[in-house]
C-alpha positions in Angstrom: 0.0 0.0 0.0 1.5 3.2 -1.0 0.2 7.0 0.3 -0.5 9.0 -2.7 -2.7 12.5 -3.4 -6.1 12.8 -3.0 -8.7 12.2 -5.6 -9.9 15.4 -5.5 -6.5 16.4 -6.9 -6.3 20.3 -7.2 -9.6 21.1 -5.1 -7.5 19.2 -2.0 -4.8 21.5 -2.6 -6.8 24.1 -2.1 -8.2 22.3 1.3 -7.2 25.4 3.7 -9.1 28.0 1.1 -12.4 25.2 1.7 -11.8 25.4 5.4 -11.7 29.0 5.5 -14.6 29.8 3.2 -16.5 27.6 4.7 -17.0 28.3 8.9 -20.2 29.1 8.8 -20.7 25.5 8.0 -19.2 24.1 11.0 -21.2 23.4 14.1 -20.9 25.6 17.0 -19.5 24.7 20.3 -20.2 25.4 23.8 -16.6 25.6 25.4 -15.7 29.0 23.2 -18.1 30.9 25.7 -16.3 29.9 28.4 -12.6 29.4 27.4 -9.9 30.8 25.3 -7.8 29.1 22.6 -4.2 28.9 24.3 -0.8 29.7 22.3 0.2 26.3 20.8 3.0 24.7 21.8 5.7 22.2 20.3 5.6 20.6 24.1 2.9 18.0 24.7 3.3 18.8 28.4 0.9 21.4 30.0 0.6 23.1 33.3 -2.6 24.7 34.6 -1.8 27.7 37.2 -5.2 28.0 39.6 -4.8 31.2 41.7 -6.7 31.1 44.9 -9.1 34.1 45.2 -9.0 35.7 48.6 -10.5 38.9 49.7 -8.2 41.5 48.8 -6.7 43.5 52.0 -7.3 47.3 52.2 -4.1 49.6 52.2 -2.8 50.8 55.1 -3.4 54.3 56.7 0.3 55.2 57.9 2.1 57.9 59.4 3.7 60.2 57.0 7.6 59.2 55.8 6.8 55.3 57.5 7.6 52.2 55.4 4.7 50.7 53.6 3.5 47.4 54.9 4.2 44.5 52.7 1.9 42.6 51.8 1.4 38.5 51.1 0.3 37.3 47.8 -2.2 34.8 46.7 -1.2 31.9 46.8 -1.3 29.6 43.5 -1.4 25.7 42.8 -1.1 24.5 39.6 -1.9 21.1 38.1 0.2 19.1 35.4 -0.3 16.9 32.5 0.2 15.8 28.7 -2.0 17.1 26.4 -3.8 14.4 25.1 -4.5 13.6 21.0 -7.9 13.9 19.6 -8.2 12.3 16.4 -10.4 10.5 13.7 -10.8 9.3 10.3 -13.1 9.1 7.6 -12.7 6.9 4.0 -14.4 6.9 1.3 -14.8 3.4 -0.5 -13.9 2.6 -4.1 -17.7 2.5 -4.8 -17.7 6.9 -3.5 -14.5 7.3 -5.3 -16.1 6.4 -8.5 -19.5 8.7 -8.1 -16.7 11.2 -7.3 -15.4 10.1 -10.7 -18.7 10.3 -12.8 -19.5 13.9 -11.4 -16.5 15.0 -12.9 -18.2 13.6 -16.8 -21.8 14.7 -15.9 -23.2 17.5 -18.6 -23.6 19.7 -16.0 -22.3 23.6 -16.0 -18.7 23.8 -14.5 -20.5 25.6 -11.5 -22.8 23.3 -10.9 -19.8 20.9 -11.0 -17.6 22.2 -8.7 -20.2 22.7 -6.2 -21.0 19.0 -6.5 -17.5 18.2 -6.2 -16.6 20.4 -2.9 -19.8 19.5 -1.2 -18.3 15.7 -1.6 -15.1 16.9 -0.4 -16.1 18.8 2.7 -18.8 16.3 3.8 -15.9 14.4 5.9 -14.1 17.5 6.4 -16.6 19.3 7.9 -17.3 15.5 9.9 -13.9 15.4 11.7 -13.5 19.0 12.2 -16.9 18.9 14.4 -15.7 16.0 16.0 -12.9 17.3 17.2 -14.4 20.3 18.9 -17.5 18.4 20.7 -14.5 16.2 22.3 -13.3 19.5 23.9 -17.4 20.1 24.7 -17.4 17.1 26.1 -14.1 17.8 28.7 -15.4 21.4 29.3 -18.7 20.7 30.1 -17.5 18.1 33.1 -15.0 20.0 34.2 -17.3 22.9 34.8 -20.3 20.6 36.0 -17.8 18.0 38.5 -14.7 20.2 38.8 -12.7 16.8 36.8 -12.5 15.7 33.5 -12.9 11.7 32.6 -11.7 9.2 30.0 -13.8 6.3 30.3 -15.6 3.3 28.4 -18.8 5.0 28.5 -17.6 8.9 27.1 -14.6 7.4 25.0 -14.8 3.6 24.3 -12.4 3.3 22.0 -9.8 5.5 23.3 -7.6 5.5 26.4 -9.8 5.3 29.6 -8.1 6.9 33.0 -8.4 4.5 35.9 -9.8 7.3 37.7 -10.6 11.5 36.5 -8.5 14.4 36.5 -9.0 16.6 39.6 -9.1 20.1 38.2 -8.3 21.7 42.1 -11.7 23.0 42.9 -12.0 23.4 46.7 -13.9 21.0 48.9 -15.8 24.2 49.9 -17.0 25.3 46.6 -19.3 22.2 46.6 -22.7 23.0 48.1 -25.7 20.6 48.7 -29.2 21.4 48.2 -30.9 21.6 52.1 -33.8 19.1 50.7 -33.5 17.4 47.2 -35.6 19.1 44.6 -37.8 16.1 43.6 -39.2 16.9 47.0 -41.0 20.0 45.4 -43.2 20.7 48.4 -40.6 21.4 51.0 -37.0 21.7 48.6 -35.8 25.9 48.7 -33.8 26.4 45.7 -34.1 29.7 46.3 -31.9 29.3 49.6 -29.6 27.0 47.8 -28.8 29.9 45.4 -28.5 32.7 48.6 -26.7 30.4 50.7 -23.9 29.5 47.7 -23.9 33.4 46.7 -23.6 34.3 50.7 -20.8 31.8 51.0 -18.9 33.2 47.6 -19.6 37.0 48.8 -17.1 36.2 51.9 -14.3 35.5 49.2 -15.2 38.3 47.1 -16.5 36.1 44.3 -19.6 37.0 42.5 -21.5 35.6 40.1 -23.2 36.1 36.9 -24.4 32.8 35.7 -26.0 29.3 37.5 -25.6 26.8 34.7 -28.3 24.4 34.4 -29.6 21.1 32.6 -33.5 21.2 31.5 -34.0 18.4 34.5 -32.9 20.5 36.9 -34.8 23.3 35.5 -38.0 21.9 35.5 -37.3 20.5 39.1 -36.8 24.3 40.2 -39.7 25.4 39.0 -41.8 22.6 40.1 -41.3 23.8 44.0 -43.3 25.4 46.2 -41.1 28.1 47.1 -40.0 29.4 43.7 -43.6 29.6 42.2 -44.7 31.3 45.7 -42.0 34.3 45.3 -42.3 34.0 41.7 -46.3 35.0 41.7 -45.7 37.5 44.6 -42.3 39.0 42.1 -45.1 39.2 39.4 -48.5 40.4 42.0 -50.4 37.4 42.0 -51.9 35.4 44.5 -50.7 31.9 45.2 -48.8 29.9 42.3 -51.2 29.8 39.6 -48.6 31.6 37.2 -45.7 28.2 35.9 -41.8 30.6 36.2 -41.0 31.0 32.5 -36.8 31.2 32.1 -36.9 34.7 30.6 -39.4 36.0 33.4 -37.9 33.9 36.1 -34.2 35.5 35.6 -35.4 38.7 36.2 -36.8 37.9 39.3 -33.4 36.6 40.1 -31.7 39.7 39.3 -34.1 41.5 41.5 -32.9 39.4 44.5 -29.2 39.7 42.9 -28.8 36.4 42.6 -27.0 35.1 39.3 -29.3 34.2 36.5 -29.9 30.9 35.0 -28.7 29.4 32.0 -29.8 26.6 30.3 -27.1 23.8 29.1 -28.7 21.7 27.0 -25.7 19.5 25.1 -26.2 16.4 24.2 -23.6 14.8 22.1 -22.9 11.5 20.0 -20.3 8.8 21.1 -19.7 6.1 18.7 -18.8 2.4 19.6 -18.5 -0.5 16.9 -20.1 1.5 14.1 -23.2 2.8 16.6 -23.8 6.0 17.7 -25.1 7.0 21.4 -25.6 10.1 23.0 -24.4 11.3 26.8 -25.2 14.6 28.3 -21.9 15.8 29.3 -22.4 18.5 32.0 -23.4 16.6 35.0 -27.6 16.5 35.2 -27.7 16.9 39.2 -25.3 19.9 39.5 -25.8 23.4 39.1 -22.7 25.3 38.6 -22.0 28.9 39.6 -20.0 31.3 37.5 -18.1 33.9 37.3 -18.1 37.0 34.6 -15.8 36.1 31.9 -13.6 33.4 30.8 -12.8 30.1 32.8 -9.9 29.2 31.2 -7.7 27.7 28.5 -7.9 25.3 25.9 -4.3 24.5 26.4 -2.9 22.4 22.8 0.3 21.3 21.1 1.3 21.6 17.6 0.3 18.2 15.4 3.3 16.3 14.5 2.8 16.7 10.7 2.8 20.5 10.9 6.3 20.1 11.8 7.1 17.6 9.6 4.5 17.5 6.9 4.2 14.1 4.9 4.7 15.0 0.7 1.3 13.4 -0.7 -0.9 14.7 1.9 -2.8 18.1 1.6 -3.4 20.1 5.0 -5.8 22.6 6.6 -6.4 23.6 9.8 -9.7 24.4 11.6 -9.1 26.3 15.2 -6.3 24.4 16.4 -7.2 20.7 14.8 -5.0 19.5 11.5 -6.9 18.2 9.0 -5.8 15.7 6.4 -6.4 14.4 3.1 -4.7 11.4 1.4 -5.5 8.3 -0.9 -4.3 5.0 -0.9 -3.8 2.3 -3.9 -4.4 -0.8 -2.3 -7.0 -0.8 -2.0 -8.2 2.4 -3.7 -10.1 4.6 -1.1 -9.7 8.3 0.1 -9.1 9.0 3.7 -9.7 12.5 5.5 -8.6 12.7 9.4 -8.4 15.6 11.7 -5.5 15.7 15.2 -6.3 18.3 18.0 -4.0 18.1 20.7 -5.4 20.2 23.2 -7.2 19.6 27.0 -9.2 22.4 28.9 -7.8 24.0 31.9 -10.3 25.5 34.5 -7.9 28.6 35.5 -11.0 29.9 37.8 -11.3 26.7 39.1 -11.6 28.5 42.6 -14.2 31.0 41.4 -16.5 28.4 40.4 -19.0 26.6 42.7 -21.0 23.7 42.6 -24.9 22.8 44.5 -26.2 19.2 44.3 -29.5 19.3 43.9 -29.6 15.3 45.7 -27.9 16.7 48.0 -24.8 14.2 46.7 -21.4 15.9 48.2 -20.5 14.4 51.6 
């Protein structure tokens, strides 16, 4: 079997001019809210600094021509790793190869033609270069939802699985429990739960903006007594005819400047021996606090093969991922891949908070 250029000849040489014209096409992700693309590196190794907010000390009032009082810093911690590789492949069969073939002789306009051509060509371009980004969905949205990020048979079954997750650093204190679980809807306060995690944050000086939510947790809030009690009386009406809407709901929440909520609703395909399930990432029991701003970093590493590309392959990159075109003769198929190396890391790890609504943490 020998490598040799892809069939699509002088439209794959043009693969980084697709890419690029193209964006819109790609799906959107949910971790680019939230994190920022780090400088790549040639080093595989990554380090995470987490700086532990404190309330910040007033000056001193001193006598004239004194020394100033020196302050302590912050302290920081930091957590270590190797980015890890995130990659796939697509081929296209003889059987493709030859429609791909037969477009190219088709009394069509040229137009029409090339159209049909790079629609062929970025189907499985488009395929990995998603791919590659809902993996990084996928770590984000646990690390944010558990404070860890996991590699097992269930999220990636035919990958490497960690015997146990990645502790991202996020203090035992940052994890809250609901007083009574919300399934309990007559006598669960989520309302509390929010003051009592926004009291506890206030005495650090962390405030918050956002409480990140699933739909099941959503509809558990608003299925309480105590939230459609003050959210009639927000609104003027007696008892709780009136079901909290989100829009309606976050304005009351603002009122009581508490942070408003946002729905997370990511659900997102994981294929095993040819069969594609689905699992819901951010953790369905948990409601995470955040801050204003960024989280943290997508931390990633140069691919190999933009160091040292290979001759017969054609390359483009989307974000960070390397994405790659080649044939082979024997037998004859096409094969498009993409290679991310890249892992998130929480930065405001210690600005983030977490409430069970089970009441889970011990």
């Amino acid at each position: 079997m020998a490598t040799i250029k892809s069939v699509f000849g002088s439209y794959s040489d043009k693969l980084q001019v697709i890419i690029d014209k193209s964006l819109d096409r790609f799906a959107p992700t949910w971790f680019e809210q939230y994190f920022d693309w780090g400088t790549p590196m040639p080093s595989l190794k990554f380090t995470s600094v987490v700086g532990r907010s404190r309330i910040e000390a007033a000056a001193s009032v001193t006598a004239r021509g004194s020394k100033s009082p020196v302050r302590s810093r912050q302290g920081l911690e930091k957590y270590q790793g190797e980015v890890p590789a995130i990659t796939e492949k697509f081929h296209m069969d003889e059987d493709i190869m030859r429609q791909f073939l037969a477009l190219q002789n088709m009394p069509v306009s040229e137009e029409v033609k090339k159209r049909q051509i790079l629609d062929l060509l970025f189907g499985d371009v488009k395929k990995v270069g998603d791919a590659s980004m809902k993996r990084i969905d996928i770590m984000a949205l646990e690390a944010i939802s558990t404070g860890k990020i996991s590699l097992t048979v269930t999220n990636n079954p035919d990958g490497i699985v960690l015997a146990s997750a990645m502790d991202l650093l996020m203090p035992a204190g940052n994890k809250k429990n609901a007083a009574v679980t919300w399934t309990t809807a007559a006598s669960a306060t989520p309302i509390t739960d929010f003051q009592t995690v926004v009291n506890d944050a206030r005495t650090r000086g962390i405030s918050f903006t956002k409480a990140l939510m699933t739909w099941d947790s959503w509809f558990l809030f608003i299925a309480t007594t105590q939230v459609k009690d003050q959210y009639n009386a927000f609104l003027g009406k007696s008892g709780n005819k009136l079901l909290p809407v989100l829009t309606t709901t976050n304005e009351f929440l603002r009122a009581q400047n508490l942070p408003e909520i946002e729905i997370v609703d990511q659900v997102i395909g994981i294929e095993k021996d040819g069969v594609i399930n689905t699992i819901q990432p951010f953790e369905t029991t948990n409601v995470a606090f955040v801050p204003t701003g960024k989280l943290g970093t997508i931390h990633n590493a140069i691919a190999i093969e933009e160091l040292k590309p290979i001759e017969q392959v054609n390359y483009g990159k989307f974000k960070q991922a390397l994405i790659s075109k080649w044939g082979d003769n024997d037998p004859y198929q096409e094969w498009t891949k993409v290679e991310l190396n890249a892992m998130p890391g929480v930065d405001a790890i210690d600005a983030v908070y977490l409430l069970s609504r089970t009441a889970a943490f011990s």
